[in-house]
Residue frames relative to the residue before (quaternion, step in Angstrom):
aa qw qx qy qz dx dy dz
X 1.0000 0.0000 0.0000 0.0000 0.00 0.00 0.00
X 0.1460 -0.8407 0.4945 0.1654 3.68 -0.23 0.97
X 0.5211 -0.6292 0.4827 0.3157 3.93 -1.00 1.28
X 0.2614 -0.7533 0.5469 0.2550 2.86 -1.50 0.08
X 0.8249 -0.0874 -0.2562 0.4962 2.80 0.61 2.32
X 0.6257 -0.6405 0.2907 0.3373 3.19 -1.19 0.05
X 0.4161 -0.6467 0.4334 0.4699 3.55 -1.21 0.97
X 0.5933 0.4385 -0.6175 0.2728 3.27 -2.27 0.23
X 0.4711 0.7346 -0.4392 0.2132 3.49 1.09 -0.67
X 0.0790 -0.8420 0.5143 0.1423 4.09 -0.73 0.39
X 0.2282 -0.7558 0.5250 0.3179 3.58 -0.29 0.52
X 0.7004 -0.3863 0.4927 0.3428 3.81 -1.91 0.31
X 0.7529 0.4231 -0.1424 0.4836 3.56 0.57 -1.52
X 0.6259 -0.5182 0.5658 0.1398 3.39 -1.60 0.66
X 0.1205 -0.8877 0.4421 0.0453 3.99 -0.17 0.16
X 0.5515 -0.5230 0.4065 0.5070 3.24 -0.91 -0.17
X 0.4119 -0.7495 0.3745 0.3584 3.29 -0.81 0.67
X 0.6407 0.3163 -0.4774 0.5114 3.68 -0.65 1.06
X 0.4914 0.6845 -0.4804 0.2435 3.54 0.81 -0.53
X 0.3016 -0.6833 0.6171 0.2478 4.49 -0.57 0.59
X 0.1208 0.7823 -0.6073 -0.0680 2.94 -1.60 1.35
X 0.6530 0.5875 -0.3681 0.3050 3.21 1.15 1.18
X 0.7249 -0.3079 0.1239 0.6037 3.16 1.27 1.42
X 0.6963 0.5636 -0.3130 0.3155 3.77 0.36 -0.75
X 0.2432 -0.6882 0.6585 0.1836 3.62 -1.53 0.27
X 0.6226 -0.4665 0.5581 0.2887 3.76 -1.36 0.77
X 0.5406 -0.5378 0.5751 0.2962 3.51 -1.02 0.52
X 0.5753 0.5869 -0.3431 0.4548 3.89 1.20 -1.10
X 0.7376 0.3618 -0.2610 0.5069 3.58 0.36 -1.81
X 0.7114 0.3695 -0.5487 0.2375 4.00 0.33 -0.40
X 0.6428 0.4713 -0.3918 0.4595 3.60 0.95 -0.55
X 0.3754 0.6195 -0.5417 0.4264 4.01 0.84 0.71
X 0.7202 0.5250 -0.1301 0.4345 2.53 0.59 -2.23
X 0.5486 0.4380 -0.4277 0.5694 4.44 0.71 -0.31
X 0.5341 0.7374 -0.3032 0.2810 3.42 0.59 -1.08
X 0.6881 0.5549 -0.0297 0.4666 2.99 0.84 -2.19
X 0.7479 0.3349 -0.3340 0.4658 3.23 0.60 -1.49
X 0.6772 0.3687 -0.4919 0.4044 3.89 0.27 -0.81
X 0.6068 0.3654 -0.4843 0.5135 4.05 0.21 -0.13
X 0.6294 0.3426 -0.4735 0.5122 4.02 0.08 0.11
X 0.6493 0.3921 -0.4462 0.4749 4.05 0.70 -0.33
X 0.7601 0.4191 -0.3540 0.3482 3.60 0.78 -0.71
X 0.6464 0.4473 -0.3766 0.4901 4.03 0.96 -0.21
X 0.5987 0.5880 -0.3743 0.3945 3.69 0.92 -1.13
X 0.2444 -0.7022 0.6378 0.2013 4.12 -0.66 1.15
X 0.8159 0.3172 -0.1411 0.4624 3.38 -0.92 0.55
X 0.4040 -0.4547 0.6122 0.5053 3.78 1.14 -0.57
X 0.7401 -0.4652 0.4817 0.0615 3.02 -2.20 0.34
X 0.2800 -0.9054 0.3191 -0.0108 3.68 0.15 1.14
X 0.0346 0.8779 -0.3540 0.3206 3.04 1.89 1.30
X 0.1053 -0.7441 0.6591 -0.0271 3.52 -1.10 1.74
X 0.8433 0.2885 0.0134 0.4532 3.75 -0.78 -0.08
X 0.1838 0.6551 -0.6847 0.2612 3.54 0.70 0.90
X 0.4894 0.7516 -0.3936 0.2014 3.69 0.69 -1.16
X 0.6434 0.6619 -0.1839 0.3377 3.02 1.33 -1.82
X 0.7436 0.3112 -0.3488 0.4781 3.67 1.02 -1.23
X 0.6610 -0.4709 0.5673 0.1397 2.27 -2.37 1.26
X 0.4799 -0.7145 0.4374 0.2606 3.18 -1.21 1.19
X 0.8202 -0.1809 0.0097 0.5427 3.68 1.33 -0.34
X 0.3686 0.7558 -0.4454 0.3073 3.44 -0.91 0.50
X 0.5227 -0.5253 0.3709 0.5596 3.58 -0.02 -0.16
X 0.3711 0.6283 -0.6787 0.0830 3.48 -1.47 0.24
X 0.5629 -0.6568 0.4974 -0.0650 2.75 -1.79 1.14
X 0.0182 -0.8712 0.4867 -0.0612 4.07 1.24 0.72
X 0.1285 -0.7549 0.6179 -0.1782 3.18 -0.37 2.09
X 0.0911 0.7896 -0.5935 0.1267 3.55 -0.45 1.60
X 0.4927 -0.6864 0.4010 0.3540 3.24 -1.30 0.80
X 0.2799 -0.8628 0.3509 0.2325 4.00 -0.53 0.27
X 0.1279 -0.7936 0.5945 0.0190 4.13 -0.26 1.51
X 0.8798 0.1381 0.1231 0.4379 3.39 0.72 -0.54
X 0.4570 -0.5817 0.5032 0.4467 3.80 -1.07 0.97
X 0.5968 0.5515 -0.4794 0.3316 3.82 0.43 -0.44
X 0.4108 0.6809 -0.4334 0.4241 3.75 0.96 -0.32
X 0.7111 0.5006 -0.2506 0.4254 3.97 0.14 -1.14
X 0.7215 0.3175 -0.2393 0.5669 3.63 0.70 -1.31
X 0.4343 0.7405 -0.4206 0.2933 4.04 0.95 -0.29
X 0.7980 0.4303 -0.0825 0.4138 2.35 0.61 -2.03
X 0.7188 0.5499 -0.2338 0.3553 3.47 1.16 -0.93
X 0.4501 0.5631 -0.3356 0.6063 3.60 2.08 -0.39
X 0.9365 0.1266 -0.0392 0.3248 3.71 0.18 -0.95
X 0.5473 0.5134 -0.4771 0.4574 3.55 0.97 0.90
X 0.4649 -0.7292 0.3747 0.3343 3.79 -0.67 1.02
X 0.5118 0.7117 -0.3757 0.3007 3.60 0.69 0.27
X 0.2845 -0.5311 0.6863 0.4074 4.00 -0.80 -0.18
X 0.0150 0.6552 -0.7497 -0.0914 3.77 -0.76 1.00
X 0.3936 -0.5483 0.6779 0.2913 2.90 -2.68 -0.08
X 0.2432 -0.7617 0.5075 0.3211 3.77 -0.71 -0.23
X 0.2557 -0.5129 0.7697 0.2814 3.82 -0.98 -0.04
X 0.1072 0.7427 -0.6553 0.0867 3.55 -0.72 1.25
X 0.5215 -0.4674 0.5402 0.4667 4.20 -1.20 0.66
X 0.5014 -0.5666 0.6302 0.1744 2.57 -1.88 1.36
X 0.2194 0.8285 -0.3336 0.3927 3.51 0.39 0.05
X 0.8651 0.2708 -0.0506 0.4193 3.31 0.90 -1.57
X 0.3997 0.8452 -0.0731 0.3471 2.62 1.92 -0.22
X 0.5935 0.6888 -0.2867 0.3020 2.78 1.43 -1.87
X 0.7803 0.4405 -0.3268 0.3004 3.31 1.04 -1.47
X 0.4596 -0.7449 0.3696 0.3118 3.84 -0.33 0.09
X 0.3969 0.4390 -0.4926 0.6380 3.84 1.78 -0.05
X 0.9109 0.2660 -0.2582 0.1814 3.43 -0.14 -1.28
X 0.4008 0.6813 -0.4320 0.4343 3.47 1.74 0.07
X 0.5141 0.6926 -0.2589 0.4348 3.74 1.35 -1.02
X 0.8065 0.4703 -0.0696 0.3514 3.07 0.57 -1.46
X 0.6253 0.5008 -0.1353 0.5830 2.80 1.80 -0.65
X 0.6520 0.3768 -0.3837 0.5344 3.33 0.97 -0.18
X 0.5133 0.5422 -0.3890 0.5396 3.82 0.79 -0.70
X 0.7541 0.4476 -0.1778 0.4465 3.91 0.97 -0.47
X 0.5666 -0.6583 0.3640 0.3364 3.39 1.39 0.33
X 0.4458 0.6812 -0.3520 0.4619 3.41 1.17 0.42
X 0.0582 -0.7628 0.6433 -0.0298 3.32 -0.58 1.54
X 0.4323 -0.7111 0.3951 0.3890 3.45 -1.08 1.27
X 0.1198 -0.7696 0.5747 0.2509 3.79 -1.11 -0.38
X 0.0646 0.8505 -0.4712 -0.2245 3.66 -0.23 0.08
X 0.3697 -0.8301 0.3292 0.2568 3.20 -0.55 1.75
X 0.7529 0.3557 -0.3509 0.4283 3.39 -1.66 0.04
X 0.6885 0.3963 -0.4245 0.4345 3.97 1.12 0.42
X 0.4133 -0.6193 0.5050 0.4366 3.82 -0.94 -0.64
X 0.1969 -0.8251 0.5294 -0.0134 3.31 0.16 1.65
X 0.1468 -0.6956 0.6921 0.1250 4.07 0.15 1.07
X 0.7819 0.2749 -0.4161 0.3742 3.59 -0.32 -0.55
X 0.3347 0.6908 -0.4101 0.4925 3.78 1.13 -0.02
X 0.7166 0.3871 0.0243 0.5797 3.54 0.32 -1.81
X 0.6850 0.4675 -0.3847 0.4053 3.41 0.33 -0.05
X 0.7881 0.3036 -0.1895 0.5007 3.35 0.97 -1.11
X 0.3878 0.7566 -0.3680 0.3764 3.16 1.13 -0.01
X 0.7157 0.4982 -0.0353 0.4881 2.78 1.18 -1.90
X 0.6763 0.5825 -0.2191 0.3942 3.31 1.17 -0.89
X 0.5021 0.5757 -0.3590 0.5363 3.42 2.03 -1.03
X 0.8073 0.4050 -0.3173 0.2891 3.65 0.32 -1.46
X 0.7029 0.3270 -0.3307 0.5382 3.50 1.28 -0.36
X 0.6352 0.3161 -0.5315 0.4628 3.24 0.08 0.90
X 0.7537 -0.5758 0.1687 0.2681 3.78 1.05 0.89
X 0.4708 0.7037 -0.3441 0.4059 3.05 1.80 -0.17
X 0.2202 -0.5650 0.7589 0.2375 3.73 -1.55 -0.02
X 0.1259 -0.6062 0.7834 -0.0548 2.65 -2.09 1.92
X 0.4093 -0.7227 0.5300 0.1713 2.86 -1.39 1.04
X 0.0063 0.7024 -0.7094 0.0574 4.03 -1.22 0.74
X 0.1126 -0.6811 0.7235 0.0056 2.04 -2.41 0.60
X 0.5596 -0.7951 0.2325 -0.0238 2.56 -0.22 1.62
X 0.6019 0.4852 -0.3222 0.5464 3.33 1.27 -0.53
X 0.3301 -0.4463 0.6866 0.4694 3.89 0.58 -0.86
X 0.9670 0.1660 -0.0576 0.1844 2.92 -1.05 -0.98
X 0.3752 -0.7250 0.3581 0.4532 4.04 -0.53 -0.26
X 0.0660 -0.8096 0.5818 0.0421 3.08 -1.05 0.49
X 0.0542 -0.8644 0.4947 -0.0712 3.41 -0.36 1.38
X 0.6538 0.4805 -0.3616 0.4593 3.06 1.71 0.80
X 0.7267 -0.0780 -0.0062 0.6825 3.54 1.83 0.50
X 0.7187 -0.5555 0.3357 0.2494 3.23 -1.00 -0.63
X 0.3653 -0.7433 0.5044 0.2443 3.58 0.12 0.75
X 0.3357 -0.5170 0.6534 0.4394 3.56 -1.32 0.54
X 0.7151 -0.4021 0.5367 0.1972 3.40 -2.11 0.67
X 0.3797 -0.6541 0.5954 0.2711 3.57 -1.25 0.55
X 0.4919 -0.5584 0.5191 0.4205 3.62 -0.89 -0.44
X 0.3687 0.8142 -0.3789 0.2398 3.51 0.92 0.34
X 0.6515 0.5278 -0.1259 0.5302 2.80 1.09 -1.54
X 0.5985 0.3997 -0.4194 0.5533 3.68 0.37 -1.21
X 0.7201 0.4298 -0.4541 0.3008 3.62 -0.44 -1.22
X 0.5785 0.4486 -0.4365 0.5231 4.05 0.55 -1.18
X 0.6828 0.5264 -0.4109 0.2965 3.81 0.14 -1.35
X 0.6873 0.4365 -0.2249 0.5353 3.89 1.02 -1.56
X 0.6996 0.5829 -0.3146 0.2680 3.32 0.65 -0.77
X 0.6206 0.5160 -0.0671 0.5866 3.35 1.51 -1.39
X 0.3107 -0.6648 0.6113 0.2964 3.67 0.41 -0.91
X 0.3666 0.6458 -0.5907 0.3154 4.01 1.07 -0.08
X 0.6828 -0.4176 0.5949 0.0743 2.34 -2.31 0.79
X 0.0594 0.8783 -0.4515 -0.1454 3.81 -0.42 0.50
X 0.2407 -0.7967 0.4944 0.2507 3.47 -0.73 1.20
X 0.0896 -0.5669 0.7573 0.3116 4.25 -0.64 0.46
X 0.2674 -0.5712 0.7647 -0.1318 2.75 -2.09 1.20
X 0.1069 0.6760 -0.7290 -0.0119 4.25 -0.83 0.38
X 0.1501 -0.6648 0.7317 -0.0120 3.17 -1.92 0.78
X 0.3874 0.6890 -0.6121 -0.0241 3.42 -0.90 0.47
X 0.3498 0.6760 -0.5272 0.3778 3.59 -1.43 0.70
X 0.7417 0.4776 -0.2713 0.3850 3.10 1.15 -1.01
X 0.4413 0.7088 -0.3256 0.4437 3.37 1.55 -0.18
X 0.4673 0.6404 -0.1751 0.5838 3.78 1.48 -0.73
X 0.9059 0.2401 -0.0565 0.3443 3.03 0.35 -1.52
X 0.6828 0.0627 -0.0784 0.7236 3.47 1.64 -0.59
X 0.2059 -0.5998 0.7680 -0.0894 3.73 -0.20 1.63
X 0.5664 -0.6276 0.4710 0.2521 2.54 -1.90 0.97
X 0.6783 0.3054 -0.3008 0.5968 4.21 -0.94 0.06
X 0.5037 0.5051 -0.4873 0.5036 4.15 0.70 0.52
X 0.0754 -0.7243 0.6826 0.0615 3.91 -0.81 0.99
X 0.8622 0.2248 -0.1732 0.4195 3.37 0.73 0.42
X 0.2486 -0.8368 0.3948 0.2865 3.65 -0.09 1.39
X 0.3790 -0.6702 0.6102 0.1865 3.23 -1.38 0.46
X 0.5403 -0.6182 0.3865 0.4202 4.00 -0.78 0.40
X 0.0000 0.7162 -0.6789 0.1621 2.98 -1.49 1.07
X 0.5503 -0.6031 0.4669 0.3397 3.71 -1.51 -0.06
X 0.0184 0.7583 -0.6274 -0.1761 3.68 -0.57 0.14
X 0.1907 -0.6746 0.6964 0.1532 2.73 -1.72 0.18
X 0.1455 -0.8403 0.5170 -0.0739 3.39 -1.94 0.54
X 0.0501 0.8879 -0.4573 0.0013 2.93 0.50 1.06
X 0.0515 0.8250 -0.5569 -0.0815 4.20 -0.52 0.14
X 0.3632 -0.7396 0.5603 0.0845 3.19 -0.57 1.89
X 0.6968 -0.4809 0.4238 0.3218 3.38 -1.91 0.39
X 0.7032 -0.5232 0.4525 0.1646 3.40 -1.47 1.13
X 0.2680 0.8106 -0.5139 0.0833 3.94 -0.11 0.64
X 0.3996 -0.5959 0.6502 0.2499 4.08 -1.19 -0.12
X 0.5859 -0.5325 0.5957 0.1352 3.56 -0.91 1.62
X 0.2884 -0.7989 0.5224 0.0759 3.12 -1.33 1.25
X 0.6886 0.2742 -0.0679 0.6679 3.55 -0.01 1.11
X 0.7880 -0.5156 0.2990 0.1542 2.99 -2.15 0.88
X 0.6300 0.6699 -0.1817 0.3484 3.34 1.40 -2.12
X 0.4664 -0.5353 0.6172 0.3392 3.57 -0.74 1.16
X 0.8275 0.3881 -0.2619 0.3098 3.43 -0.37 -1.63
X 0.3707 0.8091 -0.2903 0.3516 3.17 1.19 -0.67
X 0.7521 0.5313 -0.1303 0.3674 2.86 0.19 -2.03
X 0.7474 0.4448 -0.2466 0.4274 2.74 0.43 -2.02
X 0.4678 0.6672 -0.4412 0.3761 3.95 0.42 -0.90
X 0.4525 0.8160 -0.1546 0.3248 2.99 1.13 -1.49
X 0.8101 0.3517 0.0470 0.4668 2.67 -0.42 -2.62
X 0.6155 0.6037 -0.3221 0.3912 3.30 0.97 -1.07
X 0.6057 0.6552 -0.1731 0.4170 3.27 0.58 -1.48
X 0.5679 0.5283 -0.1273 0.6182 3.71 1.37 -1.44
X 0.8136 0.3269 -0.2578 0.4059 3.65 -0.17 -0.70
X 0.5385 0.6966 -0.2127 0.4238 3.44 1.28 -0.72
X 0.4991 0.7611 -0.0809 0.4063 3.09 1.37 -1.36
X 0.8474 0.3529 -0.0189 0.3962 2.51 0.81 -2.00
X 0.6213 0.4810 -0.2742 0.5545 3.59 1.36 -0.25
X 0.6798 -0.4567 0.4677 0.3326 2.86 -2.03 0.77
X 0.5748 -0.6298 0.3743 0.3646 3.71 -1.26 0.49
X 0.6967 0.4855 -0.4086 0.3345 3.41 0.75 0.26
X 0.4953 0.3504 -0.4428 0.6601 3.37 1.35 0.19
X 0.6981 0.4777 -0.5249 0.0942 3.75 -0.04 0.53
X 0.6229 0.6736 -0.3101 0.2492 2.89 1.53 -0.33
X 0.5422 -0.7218 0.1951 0.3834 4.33 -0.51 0.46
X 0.7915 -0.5260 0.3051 0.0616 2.72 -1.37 1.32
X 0.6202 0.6235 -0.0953 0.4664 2.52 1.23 -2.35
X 0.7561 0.3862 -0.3122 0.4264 4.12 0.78 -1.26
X 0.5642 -0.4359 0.5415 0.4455 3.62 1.19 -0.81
């Protein structure tokens, strides 16, 4: 599994406290992260239908903008991309204190959506400048009937940091982990992981348009159309 970077690294920004910025994973998050993959070998028919791993960078900052059908998306991505990621997870999950633990010991930074979470944005910021790759999603929310418009989050971390952004699309998992389903059932996935690029320009929103624009791309035309109209 190749870090994403070397240890000693220090970041500019202030973090959540517990949050790793020097390339490493918890003994906890790697035996998750096995976990994940044998529950992604045991639901996935056929194995997993993965394009463009090639694309991630073996280390450096980058920012990994995926569209979002499903809670199965998060643990996907975290079984089968070659990186040590962080996540911007809902604060929400948090509430509980075993499982807020666990989640931090897991590279999970809370976020709470629809607010301006500085300490959110802080460690975020602190992962990408200290070389790390955080994972987002950009929409906020799921949508397993198309494609949300992007938030301005993403551009802002993307302009702010100087990371590299990977768009990333998933679909299938919607099939497999519908929402009000606590358990997935087998299905096909797919994966598709577009080339690494730098946001043109200053504009938070911008960007993201951008990024957006990139991930789209990458999906089949029925998950591209918006969400946002119905």
């Amino acid at each position: 599994m190749t870090s994403s970077g070397s240890p000693g690294r220090r970041a500019s920004s202030q973090g959540l406290p517990g949050t790793r910025l020097d390339g490493s994973q918890s003994p906890l998050l790697t035996l998750t992260r096995s976990s994940f993959r044998v529950l992604v070998r045991l639901v996935a028919v056929g194995g997993v239908r993965i394009e463009g791993v090639s694309n991630v960078p073996g280390d450096g900052p980058l920012l990994i903008c995926s569209n979002h059908v499903s809670n199965f998306d998060p643990l996907l991505w975290a079984a089968l991309l070659p990186r040590v990621l962080h996540a911007l997870t809902k604060a929400e999950l948090f509430a509980n204190p075993v499982l807020g633990g666990y989640l931090i010991r897991c590279n999970c930074i809370p976020v709470r959506r629809g607010a301006s979470d500085r300490l959110a944005i802080r460690s975020a910021l602190a992962v990408l400048q200290s070389g790390g790759a955080l994972l987002l999603f950009p929409e906020g929310h799921r949508a397993e009937a198309g494609l949300l418009a992007f938030e301005a989050g993403a551009g802002f971390l993307a302009t702010r940091s100087g990371a590299a952004v990977l768009p990333c699309a998933v679909w299938g998992t919607e099939k497999i982990l519908p929402k009000h389903r606590l358990l997935p059932r087998r299905g096909v996935i797919h994966i598709r992981v577009g080339e690494p690029f730098h946001p043109l320009g200053g504009d938070p929103l911008a960007a993201s348009q951008q990024i957006e624009s990139r991930v789209s791309d990458l999906l089949p035309e029925g998950y591209r159309r918006s969400a946002d109209r119905g």
